[in-house]
N, CA, C and O atoms as a CHARMM CRD file, in Angstrom:
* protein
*
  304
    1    1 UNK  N    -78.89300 160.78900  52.51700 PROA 1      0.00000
    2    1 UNK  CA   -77.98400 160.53200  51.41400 PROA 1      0.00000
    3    1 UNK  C    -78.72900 160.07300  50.16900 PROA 1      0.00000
    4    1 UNK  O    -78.60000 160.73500  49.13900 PROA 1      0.00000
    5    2 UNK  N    -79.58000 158.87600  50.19000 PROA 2      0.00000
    6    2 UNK  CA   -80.58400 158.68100  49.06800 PROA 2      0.00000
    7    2 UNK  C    -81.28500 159.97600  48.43800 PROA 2      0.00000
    8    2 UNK  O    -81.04000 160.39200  47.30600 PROA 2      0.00000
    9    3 UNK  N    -82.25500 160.59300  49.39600 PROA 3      0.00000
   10    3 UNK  CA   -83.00100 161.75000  48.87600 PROA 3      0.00000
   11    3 UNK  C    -81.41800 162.61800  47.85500 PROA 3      0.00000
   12    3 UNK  O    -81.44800 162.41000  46.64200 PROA 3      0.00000
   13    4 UNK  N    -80.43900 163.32000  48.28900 PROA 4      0.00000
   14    4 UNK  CA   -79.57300 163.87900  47.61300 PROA 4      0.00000
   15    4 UNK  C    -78.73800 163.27500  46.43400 PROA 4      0.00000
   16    4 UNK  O    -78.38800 164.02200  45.52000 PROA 4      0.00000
   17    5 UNK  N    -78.38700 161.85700  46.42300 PROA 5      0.00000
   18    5 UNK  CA   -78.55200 161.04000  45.15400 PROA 5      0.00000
   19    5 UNK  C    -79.55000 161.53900  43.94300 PROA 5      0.00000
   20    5 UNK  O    -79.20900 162.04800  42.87500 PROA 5      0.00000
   21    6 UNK  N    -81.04200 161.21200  44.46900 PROA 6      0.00000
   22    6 UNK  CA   -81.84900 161.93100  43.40100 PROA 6      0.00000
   23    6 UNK  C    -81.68800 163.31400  42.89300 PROA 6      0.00000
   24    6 UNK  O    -81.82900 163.55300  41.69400 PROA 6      0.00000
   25    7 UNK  N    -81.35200 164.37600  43.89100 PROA 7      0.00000
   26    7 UNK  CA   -81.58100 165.71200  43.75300 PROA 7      0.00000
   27    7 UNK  C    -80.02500 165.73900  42.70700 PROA 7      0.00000
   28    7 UNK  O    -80.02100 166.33100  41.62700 PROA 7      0.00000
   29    8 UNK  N    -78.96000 165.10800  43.17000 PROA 8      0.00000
   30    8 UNK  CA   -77.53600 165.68500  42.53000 PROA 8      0.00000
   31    8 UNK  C    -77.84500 165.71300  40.75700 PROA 8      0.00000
   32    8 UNK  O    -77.68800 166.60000  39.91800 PROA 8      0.00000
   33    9 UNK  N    -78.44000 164.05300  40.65800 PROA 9      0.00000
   34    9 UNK  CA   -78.53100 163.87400  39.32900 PROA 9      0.00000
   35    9 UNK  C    -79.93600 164.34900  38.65200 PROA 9      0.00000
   36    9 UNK  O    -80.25700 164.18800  37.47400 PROA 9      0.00000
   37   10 UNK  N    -80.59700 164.89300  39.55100 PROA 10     0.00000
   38   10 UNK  CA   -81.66300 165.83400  38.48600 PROA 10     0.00000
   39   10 UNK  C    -81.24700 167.02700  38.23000 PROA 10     0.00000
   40   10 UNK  O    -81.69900 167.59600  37.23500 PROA 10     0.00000
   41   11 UNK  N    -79.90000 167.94400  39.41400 PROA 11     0.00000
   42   11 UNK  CA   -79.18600 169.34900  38.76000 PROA 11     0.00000
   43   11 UNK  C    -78.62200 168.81700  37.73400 PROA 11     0.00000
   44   11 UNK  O    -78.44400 169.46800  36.70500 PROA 11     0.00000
   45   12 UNK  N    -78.25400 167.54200  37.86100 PROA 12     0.00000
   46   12 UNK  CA   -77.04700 167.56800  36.54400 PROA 12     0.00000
   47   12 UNK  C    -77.70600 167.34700  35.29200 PROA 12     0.00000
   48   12 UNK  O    -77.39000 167.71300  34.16000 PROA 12     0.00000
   49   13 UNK  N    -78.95800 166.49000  35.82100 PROA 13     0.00000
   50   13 UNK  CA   -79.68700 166.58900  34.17900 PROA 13     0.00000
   51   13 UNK  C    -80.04900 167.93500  33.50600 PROA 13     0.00000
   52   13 UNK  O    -80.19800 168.13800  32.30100 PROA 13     0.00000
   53   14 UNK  N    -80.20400 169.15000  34.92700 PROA 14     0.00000
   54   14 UNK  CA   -80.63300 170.45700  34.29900 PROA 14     0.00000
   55   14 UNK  C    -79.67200 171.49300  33.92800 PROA 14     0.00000
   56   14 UNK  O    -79.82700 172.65300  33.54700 PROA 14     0.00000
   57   15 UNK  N    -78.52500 170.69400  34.16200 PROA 15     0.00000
   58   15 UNK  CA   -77.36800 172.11600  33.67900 PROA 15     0.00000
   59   15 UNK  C    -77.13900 171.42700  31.87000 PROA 15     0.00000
   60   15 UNK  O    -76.97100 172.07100  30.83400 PROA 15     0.00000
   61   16 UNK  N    -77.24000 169.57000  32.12000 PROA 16     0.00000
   62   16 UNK  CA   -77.02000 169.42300  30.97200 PROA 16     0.00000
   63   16 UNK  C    -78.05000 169.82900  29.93300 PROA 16     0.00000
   64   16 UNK  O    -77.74900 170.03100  28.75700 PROA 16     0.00000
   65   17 UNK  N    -79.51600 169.96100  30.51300 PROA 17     0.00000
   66   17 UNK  CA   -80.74300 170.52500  29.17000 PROA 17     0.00000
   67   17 UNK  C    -81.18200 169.02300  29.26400 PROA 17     0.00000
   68   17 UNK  O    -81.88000 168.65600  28.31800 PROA 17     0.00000
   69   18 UNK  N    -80.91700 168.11600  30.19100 PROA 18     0.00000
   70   18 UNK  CA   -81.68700 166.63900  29.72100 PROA 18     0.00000
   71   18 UNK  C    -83.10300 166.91600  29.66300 PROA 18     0.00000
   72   18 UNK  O    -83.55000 167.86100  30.31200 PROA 18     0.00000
   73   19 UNK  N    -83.72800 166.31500  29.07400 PROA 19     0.00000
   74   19 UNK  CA   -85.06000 166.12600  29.19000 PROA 19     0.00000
   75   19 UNK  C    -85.64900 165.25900  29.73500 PROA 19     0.00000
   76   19 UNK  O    -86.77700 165.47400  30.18000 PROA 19     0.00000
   77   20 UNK  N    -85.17900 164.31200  29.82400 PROA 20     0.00000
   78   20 UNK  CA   -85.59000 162.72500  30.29000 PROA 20     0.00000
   79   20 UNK  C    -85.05100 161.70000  31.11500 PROA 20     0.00000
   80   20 UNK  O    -84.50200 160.74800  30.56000 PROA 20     0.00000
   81   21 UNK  N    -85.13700 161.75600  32.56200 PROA 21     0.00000
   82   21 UNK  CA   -84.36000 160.84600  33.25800 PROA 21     0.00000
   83   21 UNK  C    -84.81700 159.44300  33.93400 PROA 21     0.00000
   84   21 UNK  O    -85.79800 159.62000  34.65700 PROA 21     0.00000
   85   22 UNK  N    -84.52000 158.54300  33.90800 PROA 22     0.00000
   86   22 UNK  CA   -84.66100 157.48400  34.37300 PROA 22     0.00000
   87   22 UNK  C    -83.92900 156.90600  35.43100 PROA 22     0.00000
   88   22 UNK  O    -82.70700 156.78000  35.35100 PROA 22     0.00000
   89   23 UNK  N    -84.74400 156.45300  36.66600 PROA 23     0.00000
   90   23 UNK  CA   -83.80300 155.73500  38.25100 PROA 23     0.00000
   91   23 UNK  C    -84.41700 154.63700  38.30400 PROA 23     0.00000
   92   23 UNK  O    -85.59900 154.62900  37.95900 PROA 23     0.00000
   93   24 UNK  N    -83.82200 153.49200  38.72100 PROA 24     0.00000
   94   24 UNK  CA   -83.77800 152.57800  39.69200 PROA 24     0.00000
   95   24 UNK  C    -84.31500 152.57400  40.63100 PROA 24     0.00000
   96   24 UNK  O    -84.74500 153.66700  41.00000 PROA 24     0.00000
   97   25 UNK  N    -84.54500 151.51700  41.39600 PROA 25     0.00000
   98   25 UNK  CA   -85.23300 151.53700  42.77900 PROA 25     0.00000
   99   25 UNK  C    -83.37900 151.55300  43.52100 PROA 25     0.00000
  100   25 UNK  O    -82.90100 150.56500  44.07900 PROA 25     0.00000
  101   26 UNK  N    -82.82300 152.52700  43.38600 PROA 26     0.00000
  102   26 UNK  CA   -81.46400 153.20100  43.90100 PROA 26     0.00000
  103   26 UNK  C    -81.58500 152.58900  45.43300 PROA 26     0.00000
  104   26 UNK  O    -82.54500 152.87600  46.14800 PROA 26     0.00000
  105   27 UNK  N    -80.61500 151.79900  45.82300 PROA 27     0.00000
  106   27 UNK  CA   -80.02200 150.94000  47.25400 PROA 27     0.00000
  107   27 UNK  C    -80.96200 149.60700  47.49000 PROA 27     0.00000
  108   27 UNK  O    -80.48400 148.65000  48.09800 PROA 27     0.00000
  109   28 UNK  N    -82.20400 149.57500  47.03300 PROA 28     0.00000
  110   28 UNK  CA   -82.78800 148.57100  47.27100 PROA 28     0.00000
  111   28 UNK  C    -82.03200 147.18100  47.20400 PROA 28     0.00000
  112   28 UNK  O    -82.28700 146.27700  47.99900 PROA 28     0.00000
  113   29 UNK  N    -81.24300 147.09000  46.36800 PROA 29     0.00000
  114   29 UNK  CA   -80.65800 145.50000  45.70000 PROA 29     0.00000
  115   29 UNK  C    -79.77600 144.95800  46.61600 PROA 29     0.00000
  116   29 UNK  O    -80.32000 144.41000  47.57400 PROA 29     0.00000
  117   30 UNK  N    -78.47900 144.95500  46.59100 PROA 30     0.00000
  118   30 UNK  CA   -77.57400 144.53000  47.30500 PROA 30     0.00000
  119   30 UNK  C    -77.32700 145.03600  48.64900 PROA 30     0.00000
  120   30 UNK  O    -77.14300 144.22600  49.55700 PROA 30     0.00000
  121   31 UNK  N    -77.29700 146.61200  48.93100 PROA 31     0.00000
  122   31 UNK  CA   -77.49000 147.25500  49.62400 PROA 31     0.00000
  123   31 UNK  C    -79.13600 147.50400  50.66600 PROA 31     0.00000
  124   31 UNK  O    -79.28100 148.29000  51.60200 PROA 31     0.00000
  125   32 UNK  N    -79.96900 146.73100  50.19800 PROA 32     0.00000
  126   32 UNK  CA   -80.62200 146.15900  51.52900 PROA 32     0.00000
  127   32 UNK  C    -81.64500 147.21100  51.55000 PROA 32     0.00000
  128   32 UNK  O    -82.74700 146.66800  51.47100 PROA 32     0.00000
  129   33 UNK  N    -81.74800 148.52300  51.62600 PROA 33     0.00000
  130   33 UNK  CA   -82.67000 149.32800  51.83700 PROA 33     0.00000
  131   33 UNK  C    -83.92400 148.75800  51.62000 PROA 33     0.00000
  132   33 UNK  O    -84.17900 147.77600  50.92200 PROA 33     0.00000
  133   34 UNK  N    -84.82400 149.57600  52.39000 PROA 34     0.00000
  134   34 UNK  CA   -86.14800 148.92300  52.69800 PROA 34     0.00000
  135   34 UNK  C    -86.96200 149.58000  51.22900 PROA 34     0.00000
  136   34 UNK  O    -86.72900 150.75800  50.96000 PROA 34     0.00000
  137   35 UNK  N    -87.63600 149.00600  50.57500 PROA 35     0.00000
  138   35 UNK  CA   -88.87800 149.76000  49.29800 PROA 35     0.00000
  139   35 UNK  C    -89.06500 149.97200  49.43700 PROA 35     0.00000
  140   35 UNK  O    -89.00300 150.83500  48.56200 PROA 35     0.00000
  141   36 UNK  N    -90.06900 150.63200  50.62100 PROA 36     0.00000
  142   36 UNK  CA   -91.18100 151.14600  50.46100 PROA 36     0.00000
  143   36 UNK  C    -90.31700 152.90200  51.09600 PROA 36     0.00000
  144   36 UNK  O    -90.62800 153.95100  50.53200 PROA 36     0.00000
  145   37 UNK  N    -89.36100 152.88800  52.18900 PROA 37     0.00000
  146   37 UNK  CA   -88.90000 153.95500  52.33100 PROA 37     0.00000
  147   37 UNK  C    -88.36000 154.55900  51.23800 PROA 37     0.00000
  148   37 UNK  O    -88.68100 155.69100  50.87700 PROA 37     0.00000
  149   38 UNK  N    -87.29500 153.64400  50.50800 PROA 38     0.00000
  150   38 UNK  CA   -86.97800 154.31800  49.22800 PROA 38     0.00000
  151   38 UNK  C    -87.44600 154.55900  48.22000 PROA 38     0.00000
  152   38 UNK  O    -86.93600 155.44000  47.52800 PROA 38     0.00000
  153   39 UNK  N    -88.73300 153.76600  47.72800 PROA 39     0.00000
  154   39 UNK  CA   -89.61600 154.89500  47.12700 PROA 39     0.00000
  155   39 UNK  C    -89.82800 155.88200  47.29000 PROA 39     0.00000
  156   39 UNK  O    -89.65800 156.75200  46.43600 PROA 39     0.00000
  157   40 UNK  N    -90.33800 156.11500  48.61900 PROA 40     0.00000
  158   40 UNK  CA   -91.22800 157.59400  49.33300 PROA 40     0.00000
  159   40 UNK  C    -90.07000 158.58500  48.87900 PROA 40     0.00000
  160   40 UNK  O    -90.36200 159.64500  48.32600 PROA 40     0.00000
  161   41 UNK  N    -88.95900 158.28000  49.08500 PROA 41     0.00000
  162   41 UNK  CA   -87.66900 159.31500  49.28400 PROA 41     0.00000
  163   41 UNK  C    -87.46900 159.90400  47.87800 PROA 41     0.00000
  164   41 UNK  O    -87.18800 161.05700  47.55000 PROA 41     0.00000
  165   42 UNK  N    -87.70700 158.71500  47.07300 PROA 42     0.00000
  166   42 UNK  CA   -87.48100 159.05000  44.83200 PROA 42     0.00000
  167   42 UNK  C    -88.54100 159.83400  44.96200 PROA 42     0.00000
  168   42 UNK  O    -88.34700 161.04900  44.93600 PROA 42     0.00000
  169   43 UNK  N    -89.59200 159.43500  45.09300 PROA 43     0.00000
  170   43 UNK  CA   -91.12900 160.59600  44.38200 PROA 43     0.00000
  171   43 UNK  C    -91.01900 161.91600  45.44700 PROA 43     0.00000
  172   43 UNK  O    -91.45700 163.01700  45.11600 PROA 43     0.00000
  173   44 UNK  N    -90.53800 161.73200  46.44200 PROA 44     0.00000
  174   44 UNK  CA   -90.45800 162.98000  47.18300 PROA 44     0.00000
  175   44 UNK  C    -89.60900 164.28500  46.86000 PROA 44     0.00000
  176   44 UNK  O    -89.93500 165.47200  46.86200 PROA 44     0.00000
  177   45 UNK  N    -88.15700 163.51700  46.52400 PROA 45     0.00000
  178   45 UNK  CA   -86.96200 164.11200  45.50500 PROA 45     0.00000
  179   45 UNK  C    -87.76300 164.61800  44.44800 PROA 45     0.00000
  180   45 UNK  O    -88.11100 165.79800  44.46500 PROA 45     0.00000
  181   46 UNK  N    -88.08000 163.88000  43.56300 PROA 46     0.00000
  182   46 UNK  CA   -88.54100 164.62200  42.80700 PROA 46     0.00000
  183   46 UNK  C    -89.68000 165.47100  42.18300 PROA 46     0.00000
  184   46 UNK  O    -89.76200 166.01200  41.08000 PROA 46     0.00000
  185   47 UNK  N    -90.48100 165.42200  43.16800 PROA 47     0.00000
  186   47 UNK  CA   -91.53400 165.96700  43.28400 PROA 47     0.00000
  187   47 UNK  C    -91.18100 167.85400  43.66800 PROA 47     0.00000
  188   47 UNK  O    -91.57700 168.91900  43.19500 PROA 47     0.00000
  189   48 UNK  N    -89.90400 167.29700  45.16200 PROA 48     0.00000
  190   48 UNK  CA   -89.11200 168.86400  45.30300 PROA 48     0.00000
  191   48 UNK  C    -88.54000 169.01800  44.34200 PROA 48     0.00000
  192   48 UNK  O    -88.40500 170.24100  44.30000 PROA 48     0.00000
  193   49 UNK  N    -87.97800 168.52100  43.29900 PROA 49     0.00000
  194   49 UNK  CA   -87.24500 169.41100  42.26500 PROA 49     0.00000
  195   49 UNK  C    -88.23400 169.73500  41.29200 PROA 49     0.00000
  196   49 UNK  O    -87.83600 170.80800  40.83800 PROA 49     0.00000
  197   50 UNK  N    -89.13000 169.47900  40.79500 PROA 50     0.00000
  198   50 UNK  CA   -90.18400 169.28300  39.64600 PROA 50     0.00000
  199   50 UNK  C    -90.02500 171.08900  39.22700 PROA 50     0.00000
  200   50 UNK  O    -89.66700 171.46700  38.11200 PROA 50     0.00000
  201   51 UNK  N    -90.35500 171.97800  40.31100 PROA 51     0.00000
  202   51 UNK  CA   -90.36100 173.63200  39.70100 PROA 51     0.00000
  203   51 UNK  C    -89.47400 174.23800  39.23300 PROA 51     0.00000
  204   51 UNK  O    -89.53200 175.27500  38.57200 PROA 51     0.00000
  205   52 UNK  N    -88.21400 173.38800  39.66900 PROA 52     0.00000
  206   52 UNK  CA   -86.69900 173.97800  39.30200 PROA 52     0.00000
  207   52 UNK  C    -85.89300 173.82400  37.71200 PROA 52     0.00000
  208   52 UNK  O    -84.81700 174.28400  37.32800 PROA 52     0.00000
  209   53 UNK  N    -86.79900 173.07700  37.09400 PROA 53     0.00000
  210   53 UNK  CA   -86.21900 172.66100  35.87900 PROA 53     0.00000
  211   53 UNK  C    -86.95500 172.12200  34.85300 PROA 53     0.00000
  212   53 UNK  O    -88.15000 171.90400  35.05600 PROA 53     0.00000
  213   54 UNK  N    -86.30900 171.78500  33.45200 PROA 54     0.00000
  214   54 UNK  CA   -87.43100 172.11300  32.18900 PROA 54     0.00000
  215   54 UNK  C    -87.28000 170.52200  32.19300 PROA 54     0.00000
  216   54 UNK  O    -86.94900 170.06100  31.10000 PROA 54     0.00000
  217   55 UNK  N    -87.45800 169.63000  33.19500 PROA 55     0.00000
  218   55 UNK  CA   -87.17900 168.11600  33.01000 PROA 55     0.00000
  219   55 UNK  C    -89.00200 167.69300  32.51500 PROA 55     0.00000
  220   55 UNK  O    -89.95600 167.92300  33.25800 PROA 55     0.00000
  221   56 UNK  N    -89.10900 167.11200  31.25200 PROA 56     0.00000
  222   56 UNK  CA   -90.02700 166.65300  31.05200 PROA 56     0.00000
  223   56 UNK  C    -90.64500 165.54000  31.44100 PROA 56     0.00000
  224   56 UNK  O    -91.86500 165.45700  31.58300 PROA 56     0.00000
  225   57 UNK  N    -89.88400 164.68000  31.62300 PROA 57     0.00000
  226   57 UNK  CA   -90.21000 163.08200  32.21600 PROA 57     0.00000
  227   57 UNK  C    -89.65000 162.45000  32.84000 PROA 57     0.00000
  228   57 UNK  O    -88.74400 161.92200  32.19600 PROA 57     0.00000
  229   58 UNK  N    -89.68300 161.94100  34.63100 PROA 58     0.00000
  230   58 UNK  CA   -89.01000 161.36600  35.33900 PROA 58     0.00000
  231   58 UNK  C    -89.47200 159.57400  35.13400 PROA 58     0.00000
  232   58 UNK  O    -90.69500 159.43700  35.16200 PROA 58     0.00000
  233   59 UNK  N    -88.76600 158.37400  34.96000 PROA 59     0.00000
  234   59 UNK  CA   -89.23300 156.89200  34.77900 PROA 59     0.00000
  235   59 UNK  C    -88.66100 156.53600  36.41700 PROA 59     0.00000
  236   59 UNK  O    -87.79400 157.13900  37.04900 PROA 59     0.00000
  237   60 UNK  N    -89.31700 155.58200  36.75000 PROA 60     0.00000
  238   60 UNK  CA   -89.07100 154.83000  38.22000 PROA 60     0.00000
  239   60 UNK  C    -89.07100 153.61500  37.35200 PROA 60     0.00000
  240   60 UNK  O    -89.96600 153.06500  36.71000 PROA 60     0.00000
  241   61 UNK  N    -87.89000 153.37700  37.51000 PROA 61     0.00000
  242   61 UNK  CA   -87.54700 151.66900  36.35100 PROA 61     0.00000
  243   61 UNK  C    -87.43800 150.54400  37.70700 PROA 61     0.00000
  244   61 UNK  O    -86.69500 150.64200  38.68300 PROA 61     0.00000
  245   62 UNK  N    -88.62000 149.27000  37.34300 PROA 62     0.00000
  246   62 UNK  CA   -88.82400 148.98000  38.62500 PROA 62     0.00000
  247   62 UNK  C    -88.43000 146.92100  38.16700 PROA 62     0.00000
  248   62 UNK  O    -89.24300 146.27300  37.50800 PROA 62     0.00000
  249   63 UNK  N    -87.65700 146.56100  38.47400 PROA 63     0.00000
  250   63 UNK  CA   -87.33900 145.16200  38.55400 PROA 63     0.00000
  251   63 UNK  C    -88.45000 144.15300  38.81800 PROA 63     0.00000
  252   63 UNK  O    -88.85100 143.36400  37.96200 PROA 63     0.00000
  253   64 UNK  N    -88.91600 144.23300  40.05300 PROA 64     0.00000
  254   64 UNK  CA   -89.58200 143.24500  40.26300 PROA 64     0.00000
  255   64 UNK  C    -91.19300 144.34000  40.67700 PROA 64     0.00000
  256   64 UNK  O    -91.34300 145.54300  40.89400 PROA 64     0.00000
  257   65 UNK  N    -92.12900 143.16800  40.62600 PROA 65     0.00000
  258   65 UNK  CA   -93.51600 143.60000  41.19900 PROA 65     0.00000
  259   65 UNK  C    -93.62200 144.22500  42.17200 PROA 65     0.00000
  260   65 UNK  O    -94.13800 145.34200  42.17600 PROA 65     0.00000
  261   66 UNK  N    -93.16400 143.65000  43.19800 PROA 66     0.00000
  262   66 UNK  CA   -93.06600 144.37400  44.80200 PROA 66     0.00000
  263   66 UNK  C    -93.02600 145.94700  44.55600 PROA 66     0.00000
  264   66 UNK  O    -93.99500 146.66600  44.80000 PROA 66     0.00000
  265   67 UNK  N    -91.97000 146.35600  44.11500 PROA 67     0.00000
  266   67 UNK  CA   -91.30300 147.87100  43.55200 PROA 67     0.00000
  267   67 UNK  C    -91.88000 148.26500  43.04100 PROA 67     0.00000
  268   67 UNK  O    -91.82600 149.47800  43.24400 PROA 67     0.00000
  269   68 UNK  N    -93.07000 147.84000  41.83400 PROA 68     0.00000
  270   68 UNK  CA   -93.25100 148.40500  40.95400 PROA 68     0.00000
  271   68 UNK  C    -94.90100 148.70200  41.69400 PROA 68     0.00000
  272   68 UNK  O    -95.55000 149.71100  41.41900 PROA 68     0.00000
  273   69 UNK  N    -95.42000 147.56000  42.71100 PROA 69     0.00000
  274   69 UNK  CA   -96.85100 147.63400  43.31500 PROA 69     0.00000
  275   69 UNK  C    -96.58600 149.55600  44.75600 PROA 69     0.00000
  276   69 UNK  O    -97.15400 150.60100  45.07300 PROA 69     0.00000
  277   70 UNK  N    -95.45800 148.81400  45.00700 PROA 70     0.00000
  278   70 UNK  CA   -95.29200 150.46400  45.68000 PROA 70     0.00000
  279   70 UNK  C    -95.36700 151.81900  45.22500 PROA 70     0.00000
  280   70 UNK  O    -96.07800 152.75400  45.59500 PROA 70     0.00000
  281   71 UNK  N    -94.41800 151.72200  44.27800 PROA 71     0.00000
  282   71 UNK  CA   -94.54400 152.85400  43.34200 PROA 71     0.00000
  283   71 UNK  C    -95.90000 153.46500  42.45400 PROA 71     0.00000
  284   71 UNK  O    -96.01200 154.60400  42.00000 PROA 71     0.00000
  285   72 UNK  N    -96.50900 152.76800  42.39600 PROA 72     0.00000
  286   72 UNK  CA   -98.13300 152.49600  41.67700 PROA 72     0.00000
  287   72 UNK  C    -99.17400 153.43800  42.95800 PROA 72     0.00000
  288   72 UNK  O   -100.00400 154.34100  42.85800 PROA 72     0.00000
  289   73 UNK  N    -98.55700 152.61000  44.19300 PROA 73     0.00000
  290   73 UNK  CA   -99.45600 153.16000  45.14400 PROA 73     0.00000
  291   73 UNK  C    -98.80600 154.68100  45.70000 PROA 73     0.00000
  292   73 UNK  O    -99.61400 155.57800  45.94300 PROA 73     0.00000
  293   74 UNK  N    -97.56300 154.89500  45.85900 PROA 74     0.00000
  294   74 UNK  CA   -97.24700 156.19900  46.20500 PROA 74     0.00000
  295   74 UNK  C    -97.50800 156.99500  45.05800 PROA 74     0.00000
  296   74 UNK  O    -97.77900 158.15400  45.37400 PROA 74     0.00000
  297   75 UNK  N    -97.52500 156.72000  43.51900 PROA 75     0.00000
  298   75 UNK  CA   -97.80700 157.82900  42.79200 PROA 75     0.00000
  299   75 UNK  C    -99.48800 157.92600  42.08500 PROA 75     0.00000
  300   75 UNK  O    -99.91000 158.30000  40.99100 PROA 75     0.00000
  301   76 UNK  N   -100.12700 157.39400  43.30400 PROA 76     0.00000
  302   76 UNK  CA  -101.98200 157.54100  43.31100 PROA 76     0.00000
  303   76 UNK  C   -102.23400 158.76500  42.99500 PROA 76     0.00000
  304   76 UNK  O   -103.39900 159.15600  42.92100 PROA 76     0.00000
């Protein structure tokens, strides 16, 4: 369900012509999900959509350090 979260709203950025999208660390907060899985799942999403569309720039908008030290290391 996470991985398809990412994918829904990167078609929708590409039917709209977005150029530029920005996520969250999406379920992490209240909803408990583990970081480091839900990272893997964002850069993976979008890594599979990357050929499909004229999206110029994906942001991983990251709250705290923890999130932001993961993300650093999955996108080595």
């Amino acid at each position: 369900m996470l991985k398809s979260c990412y994918l829904n709203s990167l078609q929708l950025a590409a039917v709209y012509d977005i150029k530029t999208i920005a996520f969250p660390c999406i379920s992490t907060g209240v909803y408990g999900f583990p970081k480091k899985p839900a990272a893997e799942i964002a850069v993976d999403a979008v890594k599979s959509f990357a050929g499909n569309a004229e999206i110029d720039e994906v942001t991983f908008v990251c709250f705290d350090e923890e999130s932001y030290k993961i993300y650093c290391e999955i996108l080595k």
